[in-house]
C-alpha positions as CSV (number, residue, x, y, z in Angstrom):
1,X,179.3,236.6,301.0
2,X,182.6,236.4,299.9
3,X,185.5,236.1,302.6
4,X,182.7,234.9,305.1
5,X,184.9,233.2,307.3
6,X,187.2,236.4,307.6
7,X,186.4,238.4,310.3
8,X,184.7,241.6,308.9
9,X,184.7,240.0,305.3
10,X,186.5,241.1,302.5
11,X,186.2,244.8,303.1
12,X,189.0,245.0,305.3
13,X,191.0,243.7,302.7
14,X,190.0,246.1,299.9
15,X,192.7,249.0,300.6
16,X,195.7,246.7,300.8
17,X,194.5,245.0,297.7
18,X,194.0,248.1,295.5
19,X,198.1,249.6,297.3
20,X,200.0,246.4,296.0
21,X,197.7,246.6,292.8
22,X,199.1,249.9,292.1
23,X,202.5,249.0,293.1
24,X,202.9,246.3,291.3
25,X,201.5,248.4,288.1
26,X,204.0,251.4,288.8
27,X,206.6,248.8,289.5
28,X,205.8,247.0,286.0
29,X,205.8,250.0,284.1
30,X,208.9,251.7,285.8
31,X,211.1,248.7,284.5
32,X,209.8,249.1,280.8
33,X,211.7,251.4,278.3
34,X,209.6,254.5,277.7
35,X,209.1,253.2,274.3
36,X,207.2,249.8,275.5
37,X,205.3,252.0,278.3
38,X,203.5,254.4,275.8
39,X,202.6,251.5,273.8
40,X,201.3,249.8,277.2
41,X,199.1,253.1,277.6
42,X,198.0,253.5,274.0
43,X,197.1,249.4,273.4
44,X,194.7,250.4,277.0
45,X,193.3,253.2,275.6
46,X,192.4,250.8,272.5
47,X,190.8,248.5,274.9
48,X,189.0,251.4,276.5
49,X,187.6,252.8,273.8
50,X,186.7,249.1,272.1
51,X,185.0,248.5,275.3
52,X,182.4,252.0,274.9
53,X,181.8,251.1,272.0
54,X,180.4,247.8,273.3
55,X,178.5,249.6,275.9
56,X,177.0,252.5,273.2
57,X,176.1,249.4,271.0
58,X,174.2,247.6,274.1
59,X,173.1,251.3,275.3
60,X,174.6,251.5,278.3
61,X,175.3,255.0,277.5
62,X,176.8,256.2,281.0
63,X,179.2,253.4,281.3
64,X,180.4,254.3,278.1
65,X,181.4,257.3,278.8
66,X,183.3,256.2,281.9
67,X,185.6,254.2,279.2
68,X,186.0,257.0,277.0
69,X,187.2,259.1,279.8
70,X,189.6,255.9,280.8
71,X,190.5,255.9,277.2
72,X,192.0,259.8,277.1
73,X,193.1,259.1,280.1
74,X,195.5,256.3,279.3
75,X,195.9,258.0,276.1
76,X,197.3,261.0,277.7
77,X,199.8,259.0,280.2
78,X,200.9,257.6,277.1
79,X,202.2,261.2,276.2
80,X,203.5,261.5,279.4
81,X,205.8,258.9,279.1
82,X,206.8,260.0,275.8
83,X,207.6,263.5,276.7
84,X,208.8,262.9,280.4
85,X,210.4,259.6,279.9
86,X,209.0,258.9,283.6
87,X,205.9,256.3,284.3
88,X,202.7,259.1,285.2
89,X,201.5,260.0,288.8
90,X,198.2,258.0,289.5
91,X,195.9,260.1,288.7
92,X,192.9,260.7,286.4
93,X,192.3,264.3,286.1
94,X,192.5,264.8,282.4
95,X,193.0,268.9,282.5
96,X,196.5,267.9,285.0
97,X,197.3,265.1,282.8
98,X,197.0,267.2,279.4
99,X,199.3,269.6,281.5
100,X,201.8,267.2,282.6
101,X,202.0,265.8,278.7
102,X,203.4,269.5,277.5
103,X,200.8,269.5,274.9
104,X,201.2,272.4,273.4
105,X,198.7,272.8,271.1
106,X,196.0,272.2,273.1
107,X,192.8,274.6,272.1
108,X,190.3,276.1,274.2
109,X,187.8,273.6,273.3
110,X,189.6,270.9,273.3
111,X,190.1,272.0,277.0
112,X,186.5,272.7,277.7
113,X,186.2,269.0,276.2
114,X,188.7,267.5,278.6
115,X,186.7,269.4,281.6
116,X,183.6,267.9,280.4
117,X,185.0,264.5,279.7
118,X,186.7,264.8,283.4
119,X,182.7,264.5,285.0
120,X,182.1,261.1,283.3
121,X,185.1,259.0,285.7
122,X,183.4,260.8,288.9
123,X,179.7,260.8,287.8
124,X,179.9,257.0,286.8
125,X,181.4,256.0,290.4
126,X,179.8,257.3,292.8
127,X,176.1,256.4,293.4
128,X,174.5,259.8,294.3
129,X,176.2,261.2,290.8
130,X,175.6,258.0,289.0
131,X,171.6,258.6,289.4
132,X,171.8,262.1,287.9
133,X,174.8,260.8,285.0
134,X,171.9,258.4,284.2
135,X,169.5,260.8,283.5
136,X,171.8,262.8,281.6
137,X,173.5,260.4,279.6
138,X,170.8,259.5,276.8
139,X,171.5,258.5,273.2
140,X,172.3,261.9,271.9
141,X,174.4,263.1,274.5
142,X,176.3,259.9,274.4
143,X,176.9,259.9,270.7
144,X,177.8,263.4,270.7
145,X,180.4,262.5,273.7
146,X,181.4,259.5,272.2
147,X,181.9,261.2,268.9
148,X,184.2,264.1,270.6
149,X,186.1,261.5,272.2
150,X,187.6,259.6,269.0
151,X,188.1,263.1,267.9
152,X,190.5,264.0,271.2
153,X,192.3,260.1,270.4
154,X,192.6,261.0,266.9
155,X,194.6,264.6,267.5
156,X,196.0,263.0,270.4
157,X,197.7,260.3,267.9
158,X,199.0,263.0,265.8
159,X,200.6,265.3,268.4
């Protein structure tokens, strides 16, 4: 097991780890111009979205959904730069983050989208959700997702 020889093992380092992780990345992005910080967001929501479409093409349908919701999400902190000039809060809630962008011209589906969206980042980490997500997320119900997703990047590009 890793950390073996540490008393307790390498759990007791996992929350000291994941603080100076976040630091460091709110300390990296804080000292970028707004300019180079959206483009940090945007070339991860690129990854994000080249990574679910890996995992569709190797049908591992709810893990791809997990990286389209990582891909709005880093989409939509790369508004929040844009319109706030400051680096965005830590979080992943996609309805707060769409709030905290300004977007204005947000429609009600789009909204119902985000909320739906918003279940894959909970229902692919946590084991008792991951067993239903599993269930749930089968070819067409990915596809559809996946398919609504690239729509939300696209819009989001244009606004």
């Amino acid at each position: 097991m890793y950390g073996a020889g540490i008393r307790g093992g390498w759990k007791n380092y996992r929350f000291p780890i994941i603080v100076f992780v976040l630091f460091l990345q709110f300390d990296i992005i804080h000292t970028m111009t707004a300019q180079d910080a959206a483009k940090f967001w945007i070339e991860g929501a690129d990854d994000a979205m080249a990574t679910a479409q890996a995992l569709m093409d190797a049908k591992r349908y709810h893990h791809a959904l997990f990286f389209c919701h990582l891909a709005i999400e880093k989409a939509l902190k790369a508004k929040i730069v844009v319109a706030t000039n400051e680096p965005p809060l830590p979080i992943h809630d996609l309805l707060r983050l769409a709030e905290i962008s300004k977007l204005v011209t947000t429609t009600g589906e789009q909204l119902v989208w985000l909320r739906e969206i918003d279940k894959f980042n909970i229902a692919a980490r946590y084991d008792d959700y991951k067993r239903r997500f599993y269930k749930q997320a089968t070819v067409t119900f990915a596809t559809l997702w996946f398919g609504r997703v690239k729509e939300l990047l696209i819009w989001l590009n244009k606004n």
